[in-house]
PDB file as gemmi writes it, atoms N, CA and C in Angstrom:
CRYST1    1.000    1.000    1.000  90.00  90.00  90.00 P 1                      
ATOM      1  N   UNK A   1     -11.156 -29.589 -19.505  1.00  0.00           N  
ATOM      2  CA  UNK A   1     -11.255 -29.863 -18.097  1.00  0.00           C  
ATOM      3  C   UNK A   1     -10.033 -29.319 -17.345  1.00  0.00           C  
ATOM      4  N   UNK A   2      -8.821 -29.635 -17.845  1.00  0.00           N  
ATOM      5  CA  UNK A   2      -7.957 -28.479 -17.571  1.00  0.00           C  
ATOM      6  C   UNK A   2      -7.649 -27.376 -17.114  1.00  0.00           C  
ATOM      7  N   UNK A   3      -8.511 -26.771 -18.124  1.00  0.00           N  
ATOM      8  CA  UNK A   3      -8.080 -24.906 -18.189  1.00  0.00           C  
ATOM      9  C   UNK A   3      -9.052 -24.988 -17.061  1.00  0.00           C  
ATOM     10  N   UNK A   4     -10.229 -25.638 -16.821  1.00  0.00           N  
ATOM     11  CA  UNK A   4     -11.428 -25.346 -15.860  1.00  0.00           C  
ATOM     12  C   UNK A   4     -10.689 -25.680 -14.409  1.00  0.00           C  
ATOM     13  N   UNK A   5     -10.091 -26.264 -14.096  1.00  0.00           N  
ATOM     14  CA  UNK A   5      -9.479 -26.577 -12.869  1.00  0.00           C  
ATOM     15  C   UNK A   5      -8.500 -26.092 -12.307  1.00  0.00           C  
ATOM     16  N   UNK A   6      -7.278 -25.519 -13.764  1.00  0.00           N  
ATOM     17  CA  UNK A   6      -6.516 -24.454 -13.706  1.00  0.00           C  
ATOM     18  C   UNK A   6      -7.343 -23.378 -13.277  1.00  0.00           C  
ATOM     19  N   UNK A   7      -8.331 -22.617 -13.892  1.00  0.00           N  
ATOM     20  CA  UNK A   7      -9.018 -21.408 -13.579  1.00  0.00           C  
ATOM     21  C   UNK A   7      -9.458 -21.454 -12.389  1.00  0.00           C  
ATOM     22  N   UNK A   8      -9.743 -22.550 -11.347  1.00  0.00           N  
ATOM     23  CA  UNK A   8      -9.948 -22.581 -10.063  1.00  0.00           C  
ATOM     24  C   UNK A   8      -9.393 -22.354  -9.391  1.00  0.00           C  
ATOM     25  N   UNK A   9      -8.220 -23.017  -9.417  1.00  0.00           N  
ATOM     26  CA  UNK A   9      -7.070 -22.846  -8.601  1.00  0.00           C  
ATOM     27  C   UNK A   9      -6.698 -21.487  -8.886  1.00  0.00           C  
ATOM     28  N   UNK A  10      -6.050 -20.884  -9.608  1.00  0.00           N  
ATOM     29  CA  UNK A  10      -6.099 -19.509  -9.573  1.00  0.00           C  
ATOM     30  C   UNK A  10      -6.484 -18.302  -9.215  1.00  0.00           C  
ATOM     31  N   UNK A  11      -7.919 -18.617  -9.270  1.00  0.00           N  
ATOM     32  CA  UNK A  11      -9.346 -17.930  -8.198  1.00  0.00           C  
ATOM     33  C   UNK A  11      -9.315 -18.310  -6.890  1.00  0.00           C  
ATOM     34  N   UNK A  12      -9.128 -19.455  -6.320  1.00  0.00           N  
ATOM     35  CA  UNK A  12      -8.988 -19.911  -5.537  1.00  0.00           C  
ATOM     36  C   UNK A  12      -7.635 -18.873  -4.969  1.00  0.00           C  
ATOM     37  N   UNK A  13      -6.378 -19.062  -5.319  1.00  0.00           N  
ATOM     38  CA  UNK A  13      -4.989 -18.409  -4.869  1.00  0.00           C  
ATOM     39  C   UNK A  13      -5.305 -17.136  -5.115  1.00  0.00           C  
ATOM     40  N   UNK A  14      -6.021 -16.190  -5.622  1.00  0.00           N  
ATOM     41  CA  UNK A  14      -6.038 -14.971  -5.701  1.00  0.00           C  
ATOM     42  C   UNK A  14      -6.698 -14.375  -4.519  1.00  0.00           C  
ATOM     43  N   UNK A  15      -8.506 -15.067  -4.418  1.00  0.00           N  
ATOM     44  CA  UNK A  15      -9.069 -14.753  -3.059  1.00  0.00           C  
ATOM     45  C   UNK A  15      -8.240 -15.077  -1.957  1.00  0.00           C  
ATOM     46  N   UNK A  16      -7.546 -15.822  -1.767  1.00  0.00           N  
ATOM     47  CA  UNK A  16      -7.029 -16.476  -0.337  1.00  0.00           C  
ATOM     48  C   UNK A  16      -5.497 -14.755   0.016  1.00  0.00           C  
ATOM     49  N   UNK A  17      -5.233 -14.271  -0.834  1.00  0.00           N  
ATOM     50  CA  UNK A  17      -4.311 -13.648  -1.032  1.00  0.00           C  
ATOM     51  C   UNK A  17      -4.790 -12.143  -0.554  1.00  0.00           C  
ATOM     52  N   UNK A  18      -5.755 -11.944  -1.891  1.00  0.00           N  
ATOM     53  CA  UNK A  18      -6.565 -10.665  -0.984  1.00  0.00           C  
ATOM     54  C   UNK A  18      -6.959 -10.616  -0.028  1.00  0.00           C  
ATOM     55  N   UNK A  19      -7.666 -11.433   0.931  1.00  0.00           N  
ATOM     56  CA  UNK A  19      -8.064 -12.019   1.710  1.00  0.00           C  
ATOM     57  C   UNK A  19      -7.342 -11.507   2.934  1.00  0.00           C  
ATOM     58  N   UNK A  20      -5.896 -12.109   2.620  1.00  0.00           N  
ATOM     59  CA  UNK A  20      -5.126 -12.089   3.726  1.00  0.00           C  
ATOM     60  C   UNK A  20      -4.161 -10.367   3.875  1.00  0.00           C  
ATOM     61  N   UNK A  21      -4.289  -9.935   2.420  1.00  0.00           N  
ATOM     62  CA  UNK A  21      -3.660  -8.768   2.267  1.00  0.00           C  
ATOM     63  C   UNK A  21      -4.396  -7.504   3.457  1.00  0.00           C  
ATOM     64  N   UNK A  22      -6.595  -7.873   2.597  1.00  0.00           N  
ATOM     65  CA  UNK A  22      -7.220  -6.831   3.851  1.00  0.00           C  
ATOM     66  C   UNK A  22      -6.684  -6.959   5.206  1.00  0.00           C  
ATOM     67  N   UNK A  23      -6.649  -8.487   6.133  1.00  0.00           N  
ATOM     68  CA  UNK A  23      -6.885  -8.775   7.211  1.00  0.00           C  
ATOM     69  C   UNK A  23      -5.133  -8.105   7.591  1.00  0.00           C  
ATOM     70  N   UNK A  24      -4.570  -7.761   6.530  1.00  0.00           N  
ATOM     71  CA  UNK A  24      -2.964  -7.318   6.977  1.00  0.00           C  
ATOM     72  C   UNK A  24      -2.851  -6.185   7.544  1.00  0.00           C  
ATOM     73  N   UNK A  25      -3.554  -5.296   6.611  1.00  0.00           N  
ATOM     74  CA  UNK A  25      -3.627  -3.750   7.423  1.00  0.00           C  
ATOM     75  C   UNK A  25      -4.666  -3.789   8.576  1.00  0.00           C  
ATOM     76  N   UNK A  26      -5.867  -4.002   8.742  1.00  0.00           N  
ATOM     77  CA  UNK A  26      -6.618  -4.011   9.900  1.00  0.00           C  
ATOM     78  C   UNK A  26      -5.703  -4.123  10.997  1.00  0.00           C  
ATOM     79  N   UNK A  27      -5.107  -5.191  11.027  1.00  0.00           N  
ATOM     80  CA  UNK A  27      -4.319  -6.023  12.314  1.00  0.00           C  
ATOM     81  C   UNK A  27      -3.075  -5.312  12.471  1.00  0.00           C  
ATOM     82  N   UNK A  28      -2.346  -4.508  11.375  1.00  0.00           N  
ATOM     83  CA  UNK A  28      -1.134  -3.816  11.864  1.00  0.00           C  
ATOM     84  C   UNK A  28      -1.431  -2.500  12.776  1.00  0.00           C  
ATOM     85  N   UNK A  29      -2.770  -1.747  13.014  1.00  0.00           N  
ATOM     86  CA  UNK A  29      -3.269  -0.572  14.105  1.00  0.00           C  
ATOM     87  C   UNK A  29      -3.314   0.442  13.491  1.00  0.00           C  
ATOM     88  N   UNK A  30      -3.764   1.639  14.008  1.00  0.00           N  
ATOM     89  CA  UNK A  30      -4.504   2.966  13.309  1.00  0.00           C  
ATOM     90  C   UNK A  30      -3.233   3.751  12.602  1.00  0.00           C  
ATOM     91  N   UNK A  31      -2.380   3.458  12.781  1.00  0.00           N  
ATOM     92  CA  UNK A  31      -1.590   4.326  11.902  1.00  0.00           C  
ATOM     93  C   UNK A  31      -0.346   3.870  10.964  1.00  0.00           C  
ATOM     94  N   UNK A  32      -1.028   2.418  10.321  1.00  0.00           N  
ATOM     95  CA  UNK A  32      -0.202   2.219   9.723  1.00  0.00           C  
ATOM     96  C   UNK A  32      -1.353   1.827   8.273  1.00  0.00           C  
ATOM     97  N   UNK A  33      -0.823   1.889   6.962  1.00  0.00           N  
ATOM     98  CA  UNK A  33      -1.247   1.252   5.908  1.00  0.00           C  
ATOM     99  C   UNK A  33      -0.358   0.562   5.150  1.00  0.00           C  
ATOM    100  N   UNK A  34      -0.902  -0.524   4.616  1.00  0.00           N  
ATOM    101  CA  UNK A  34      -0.391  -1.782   3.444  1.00  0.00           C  
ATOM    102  C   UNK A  34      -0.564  -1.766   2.308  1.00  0.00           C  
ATOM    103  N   UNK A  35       0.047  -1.015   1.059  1.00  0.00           N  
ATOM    104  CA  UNK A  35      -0.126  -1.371  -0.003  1.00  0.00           C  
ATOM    105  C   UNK A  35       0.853  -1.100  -1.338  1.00  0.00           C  
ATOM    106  N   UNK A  36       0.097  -1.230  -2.675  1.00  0.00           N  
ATOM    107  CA  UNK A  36       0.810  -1.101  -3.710  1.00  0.00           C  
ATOM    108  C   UNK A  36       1.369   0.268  -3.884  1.00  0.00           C  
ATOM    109  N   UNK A  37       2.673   0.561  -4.022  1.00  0.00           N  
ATOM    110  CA  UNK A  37       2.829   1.651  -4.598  1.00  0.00           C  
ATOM    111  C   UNK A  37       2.318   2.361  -5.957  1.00  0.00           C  
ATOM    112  N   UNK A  38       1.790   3.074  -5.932  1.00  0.00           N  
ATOM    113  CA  UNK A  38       1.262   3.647  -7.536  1.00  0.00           C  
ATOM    114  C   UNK A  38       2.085   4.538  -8.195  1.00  0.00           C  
ATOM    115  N   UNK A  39       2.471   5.752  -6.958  1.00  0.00           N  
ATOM    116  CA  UNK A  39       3.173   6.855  -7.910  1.00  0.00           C  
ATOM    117  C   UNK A  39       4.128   7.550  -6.623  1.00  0.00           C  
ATOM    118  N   UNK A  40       5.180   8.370  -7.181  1.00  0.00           N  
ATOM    119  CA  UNK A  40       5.399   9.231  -6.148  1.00  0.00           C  
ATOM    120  C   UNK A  40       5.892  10.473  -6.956  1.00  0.00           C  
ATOM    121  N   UNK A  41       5.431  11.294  -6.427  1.00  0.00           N  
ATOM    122  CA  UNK A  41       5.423  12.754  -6.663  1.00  0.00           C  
ATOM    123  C   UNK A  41       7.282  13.893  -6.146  1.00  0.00           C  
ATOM    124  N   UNK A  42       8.215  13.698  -6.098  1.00  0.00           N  
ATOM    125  CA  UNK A  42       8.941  14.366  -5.685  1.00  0.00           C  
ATOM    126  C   UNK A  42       9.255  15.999  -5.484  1.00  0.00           C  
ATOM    127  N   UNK A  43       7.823  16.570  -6.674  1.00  0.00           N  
ATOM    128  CA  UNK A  43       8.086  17.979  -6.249  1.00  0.00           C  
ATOM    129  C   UNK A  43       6.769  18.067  -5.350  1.00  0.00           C  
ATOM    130  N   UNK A  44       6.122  17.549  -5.053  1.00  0.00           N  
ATOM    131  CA  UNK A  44       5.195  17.997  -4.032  1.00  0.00           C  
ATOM    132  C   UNK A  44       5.513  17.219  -2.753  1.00  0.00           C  
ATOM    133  N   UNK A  45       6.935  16.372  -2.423  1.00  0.00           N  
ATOM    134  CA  UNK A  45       6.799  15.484  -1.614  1.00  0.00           C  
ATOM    135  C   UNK A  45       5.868  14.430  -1.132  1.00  0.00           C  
ATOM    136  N   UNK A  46       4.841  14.484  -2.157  1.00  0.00           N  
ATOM    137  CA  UNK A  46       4.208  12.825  -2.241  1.00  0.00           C  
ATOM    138  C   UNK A  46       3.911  11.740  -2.581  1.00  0.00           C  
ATOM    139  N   UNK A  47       3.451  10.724  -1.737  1.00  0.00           N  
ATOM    140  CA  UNK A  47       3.720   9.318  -2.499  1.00  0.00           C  
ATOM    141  C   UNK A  47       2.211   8.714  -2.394  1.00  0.00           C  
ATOM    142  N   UNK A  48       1.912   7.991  -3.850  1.00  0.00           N  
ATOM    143  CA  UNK A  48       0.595   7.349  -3.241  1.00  0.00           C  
ATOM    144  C   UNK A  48       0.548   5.753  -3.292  1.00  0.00           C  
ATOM    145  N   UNK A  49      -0.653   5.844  -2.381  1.00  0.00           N  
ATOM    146  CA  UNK A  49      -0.645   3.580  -2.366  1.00  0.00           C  
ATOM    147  C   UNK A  49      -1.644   3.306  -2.821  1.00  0.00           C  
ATOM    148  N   UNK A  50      -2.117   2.065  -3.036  1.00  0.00           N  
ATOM    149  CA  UNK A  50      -3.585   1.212  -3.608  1.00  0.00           C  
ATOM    150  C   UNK A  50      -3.653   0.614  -2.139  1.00  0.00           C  
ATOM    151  N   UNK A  51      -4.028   1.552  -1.371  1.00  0.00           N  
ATOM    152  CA  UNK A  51      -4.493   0.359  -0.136  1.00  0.00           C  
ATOM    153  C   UNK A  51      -5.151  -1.476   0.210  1.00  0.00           C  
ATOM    154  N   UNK A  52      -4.428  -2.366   0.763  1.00  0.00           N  
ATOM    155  CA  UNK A  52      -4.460  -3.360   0.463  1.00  0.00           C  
ATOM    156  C   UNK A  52      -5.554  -3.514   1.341  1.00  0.00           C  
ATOM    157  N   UNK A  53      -6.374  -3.024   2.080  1.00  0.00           N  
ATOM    158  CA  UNK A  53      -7.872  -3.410   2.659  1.00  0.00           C  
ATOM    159  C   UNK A  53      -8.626  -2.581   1.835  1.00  0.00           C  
ATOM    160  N   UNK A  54      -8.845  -1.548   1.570  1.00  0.00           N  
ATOM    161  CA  UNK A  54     -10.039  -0.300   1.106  1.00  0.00           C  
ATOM    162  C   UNK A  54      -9.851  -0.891  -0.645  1.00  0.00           C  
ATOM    163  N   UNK A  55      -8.425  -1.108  -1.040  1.00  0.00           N  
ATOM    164  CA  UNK A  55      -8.419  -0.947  -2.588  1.00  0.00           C  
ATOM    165  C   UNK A  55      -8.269   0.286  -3.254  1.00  0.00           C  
ATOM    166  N   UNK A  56      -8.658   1.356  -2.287  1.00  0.00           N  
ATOM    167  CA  UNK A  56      -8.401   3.187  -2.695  1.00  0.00           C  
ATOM    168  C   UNK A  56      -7.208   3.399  -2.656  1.00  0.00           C  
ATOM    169  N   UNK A  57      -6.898   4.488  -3.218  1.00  0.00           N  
ATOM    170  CA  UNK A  57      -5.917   5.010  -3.350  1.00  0.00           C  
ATOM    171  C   UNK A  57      -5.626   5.743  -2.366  1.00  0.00           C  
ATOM    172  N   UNK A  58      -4.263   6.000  -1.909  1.00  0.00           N  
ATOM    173  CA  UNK A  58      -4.026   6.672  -0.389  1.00  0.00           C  
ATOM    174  C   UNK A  58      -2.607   7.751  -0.718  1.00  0.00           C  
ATOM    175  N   UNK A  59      -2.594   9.219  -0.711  1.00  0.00           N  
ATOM    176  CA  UNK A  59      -1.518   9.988  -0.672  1.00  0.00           C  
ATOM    177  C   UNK A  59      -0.969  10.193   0.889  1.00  0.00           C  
ATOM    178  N   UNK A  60       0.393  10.023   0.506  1.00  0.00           N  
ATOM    179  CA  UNK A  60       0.568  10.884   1.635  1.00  0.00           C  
ATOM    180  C   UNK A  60       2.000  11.917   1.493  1.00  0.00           C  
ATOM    181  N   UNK A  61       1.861  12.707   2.564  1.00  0.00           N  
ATOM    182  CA  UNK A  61       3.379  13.340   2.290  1.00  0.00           C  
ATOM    183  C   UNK A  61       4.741  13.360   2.881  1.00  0.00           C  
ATOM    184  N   UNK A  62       5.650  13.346   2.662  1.00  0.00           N  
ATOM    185  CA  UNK A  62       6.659  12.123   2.873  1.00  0.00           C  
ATOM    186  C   UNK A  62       8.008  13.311   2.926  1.00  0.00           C  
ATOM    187  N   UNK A  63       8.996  12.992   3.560  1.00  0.00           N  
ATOM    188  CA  UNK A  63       9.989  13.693   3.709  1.00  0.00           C  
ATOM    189  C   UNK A  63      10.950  13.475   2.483  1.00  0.00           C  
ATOM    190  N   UNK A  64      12.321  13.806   2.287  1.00  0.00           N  
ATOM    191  CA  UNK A  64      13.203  14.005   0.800  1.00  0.00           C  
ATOM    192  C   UNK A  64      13.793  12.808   1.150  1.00  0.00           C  
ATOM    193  N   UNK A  65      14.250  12.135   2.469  1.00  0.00           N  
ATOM    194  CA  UNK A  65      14.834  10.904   2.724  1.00  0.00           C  
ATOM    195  C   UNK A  65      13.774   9.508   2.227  1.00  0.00           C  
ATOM    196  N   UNK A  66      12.479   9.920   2.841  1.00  0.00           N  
ATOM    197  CA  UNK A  66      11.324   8.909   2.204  1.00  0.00           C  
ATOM    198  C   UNK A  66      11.375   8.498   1.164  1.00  0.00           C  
ATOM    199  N   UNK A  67      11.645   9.991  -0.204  1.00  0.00           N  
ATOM    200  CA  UNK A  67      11.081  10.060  -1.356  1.00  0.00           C  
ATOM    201  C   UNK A  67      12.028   9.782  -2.016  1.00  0.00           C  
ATOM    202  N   UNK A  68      13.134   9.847  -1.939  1.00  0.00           N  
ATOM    203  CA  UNK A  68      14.757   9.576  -2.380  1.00  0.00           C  
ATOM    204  C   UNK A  68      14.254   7.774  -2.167  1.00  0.00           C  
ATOM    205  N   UNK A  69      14.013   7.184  -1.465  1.00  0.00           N  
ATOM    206  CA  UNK A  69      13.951   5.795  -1.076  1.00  0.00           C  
ATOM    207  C   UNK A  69      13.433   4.883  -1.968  1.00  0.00           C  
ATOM    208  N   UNK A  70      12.135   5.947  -2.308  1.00  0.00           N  
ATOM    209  CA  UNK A  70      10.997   5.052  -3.158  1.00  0.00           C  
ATOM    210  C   UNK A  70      11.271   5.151  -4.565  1.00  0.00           C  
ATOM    211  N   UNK A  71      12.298   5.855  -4.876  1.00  0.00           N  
ATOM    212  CA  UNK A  71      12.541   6.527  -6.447  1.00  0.00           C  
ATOM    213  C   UNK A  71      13.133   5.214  -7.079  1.00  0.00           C  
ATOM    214  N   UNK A  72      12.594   4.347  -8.082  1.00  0.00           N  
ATOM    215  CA  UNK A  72      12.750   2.760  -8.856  1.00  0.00           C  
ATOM    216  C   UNK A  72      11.933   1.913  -7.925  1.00  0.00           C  
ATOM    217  N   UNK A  73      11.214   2.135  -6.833  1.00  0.00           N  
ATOM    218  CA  UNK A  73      10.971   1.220  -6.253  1.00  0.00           C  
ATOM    219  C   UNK A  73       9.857   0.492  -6.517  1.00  0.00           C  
ATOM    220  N   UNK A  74       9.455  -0.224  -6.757  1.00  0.00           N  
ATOM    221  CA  UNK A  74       7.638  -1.256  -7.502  1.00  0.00           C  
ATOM    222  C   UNK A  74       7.482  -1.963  -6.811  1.00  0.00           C  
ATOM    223  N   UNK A  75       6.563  -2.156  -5.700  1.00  0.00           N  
ATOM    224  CA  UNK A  75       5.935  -3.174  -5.232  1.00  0.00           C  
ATOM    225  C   UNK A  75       5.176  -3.005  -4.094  1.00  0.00           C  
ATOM    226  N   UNK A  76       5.042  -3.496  -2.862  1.00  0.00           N  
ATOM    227  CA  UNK A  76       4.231  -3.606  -1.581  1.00  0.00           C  
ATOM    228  C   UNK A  76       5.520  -3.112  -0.461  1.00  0.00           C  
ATOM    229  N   UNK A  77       4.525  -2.179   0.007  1.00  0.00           N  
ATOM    230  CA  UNK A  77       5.107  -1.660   1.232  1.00  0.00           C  
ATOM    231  C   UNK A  77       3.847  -1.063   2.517  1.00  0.00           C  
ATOM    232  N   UNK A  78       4.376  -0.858   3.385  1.00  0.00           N  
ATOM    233  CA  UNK A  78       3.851  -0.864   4.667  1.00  0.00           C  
ATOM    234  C   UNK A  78       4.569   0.721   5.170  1.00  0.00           C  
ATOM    235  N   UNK A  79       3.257   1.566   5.593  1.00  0.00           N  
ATOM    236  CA  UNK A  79       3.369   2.954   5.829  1.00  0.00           C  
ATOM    237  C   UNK A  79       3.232   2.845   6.724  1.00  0.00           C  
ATOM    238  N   UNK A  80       3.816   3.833   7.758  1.00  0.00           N  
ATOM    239  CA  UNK A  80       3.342   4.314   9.386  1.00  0.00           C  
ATOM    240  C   UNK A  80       3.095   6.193   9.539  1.00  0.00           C  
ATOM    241  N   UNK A  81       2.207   6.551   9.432  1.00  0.00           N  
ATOM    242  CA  UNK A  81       2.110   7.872   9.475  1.00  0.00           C  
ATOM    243  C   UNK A  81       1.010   8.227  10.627  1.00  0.00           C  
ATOM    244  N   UNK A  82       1.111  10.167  10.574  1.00  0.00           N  
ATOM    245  CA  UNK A  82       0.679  10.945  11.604  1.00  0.00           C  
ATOM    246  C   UNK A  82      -0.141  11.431  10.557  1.00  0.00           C  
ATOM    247  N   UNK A  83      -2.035  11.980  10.759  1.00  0.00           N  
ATOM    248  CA  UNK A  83      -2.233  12.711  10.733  1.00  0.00           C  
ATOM    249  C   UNK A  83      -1.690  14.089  11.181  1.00  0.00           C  
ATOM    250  N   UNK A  84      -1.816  15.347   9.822  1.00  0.00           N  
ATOM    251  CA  UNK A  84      -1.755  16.465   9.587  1.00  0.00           C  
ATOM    252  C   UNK A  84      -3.036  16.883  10.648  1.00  0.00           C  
ATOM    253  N   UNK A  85      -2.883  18.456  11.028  1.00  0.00           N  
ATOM    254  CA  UNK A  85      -3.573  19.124  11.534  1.00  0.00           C  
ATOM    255  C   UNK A  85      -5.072  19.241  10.292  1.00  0.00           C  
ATOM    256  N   UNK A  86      -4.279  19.342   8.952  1.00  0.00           N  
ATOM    257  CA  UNK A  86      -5.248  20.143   7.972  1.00  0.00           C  
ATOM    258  C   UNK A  86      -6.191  18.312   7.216  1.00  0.00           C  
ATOM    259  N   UNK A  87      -5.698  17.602   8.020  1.00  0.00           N  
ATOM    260  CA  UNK A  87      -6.547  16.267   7.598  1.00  0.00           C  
ATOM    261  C   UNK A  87      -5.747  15.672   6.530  1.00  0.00           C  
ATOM    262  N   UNK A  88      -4.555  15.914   6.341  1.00  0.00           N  
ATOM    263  CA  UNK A  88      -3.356  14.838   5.636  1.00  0.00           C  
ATOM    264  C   UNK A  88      -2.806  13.826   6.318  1.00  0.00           C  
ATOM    265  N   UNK A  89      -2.394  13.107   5.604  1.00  0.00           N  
ATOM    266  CA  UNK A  89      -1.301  11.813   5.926  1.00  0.00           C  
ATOM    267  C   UNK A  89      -0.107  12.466   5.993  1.00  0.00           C  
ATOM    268  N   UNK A  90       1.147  12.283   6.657  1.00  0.00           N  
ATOM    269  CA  UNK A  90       2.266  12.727   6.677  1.00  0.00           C  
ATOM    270  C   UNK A  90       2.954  10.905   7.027  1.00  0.00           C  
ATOM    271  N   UNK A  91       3.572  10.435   6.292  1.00  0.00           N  
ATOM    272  CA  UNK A  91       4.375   9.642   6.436  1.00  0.00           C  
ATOM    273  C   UNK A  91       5.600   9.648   7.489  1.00  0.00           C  
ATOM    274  N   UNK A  92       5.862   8.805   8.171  1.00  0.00           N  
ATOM    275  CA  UNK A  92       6.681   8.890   9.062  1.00  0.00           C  
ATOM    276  C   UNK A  92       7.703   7.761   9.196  1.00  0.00           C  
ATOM    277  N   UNK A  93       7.438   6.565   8.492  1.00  0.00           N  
ATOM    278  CA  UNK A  93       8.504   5.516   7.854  1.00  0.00           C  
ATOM    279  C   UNK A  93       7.834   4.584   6.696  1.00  0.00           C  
ATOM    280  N   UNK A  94       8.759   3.669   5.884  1.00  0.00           N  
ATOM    281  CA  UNK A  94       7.599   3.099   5.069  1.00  0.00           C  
ATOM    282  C   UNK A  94       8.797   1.727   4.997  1.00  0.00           C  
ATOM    283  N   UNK A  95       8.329   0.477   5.005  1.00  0.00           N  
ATOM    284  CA  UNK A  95       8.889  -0.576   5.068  1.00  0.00           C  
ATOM    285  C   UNK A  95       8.468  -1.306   3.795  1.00  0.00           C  
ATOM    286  N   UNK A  96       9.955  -2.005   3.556  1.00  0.00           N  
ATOM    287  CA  UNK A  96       9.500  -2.286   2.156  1.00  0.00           C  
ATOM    288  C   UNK A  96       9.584  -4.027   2.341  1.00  0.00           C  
TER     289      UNK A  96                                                      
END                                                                             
């Protein structure tokens, strides 16, 4: 009975979390995204996220000050970027 009530609560704290993670990016406006860092690329200047509404994965490309920033970095951060002419993300700050 335990583990069964433990396992609720847990489910319980996980939905309430995602939950609030989607409703995070919606509400921050069109040019910003919320999420996990996955990887960053330094010879191509890019970095990618696990978007915290979509769940996809999101590249974008990021300046040497950006990418210098994120180098050890693991966790949740918050992007603000410009669409590219050619239909890229170009990063323009990222808050950690």
């Amino acid at each position: 009975m335990y583990k069964q009530n433990l396992l609720g609560i847990i489910l319980l704290a996980g939905t309430l979390f995602a939950s609030s993670a989607a409703l995070a990016c919606e509400s921050m406006g069109p040019t910003t995204h919320m999420g996990q860092l996955m990887s960053v690329d330094a010879t191509k200047h890019t970095f990618t996220i696990r978007d915290a509404e979509s769940s996809s994965p999101i590249t974008f490309i990021a300046t040497q000050e950006i990418i210098t920033g994120l180098k050890g970095f693991a966790g949740s951060l918050m992007v603000n970027y410009e669409e590219n002419d050619g239909g890229g993300l170009s990063a323009t700050g990222v808050t950690f």
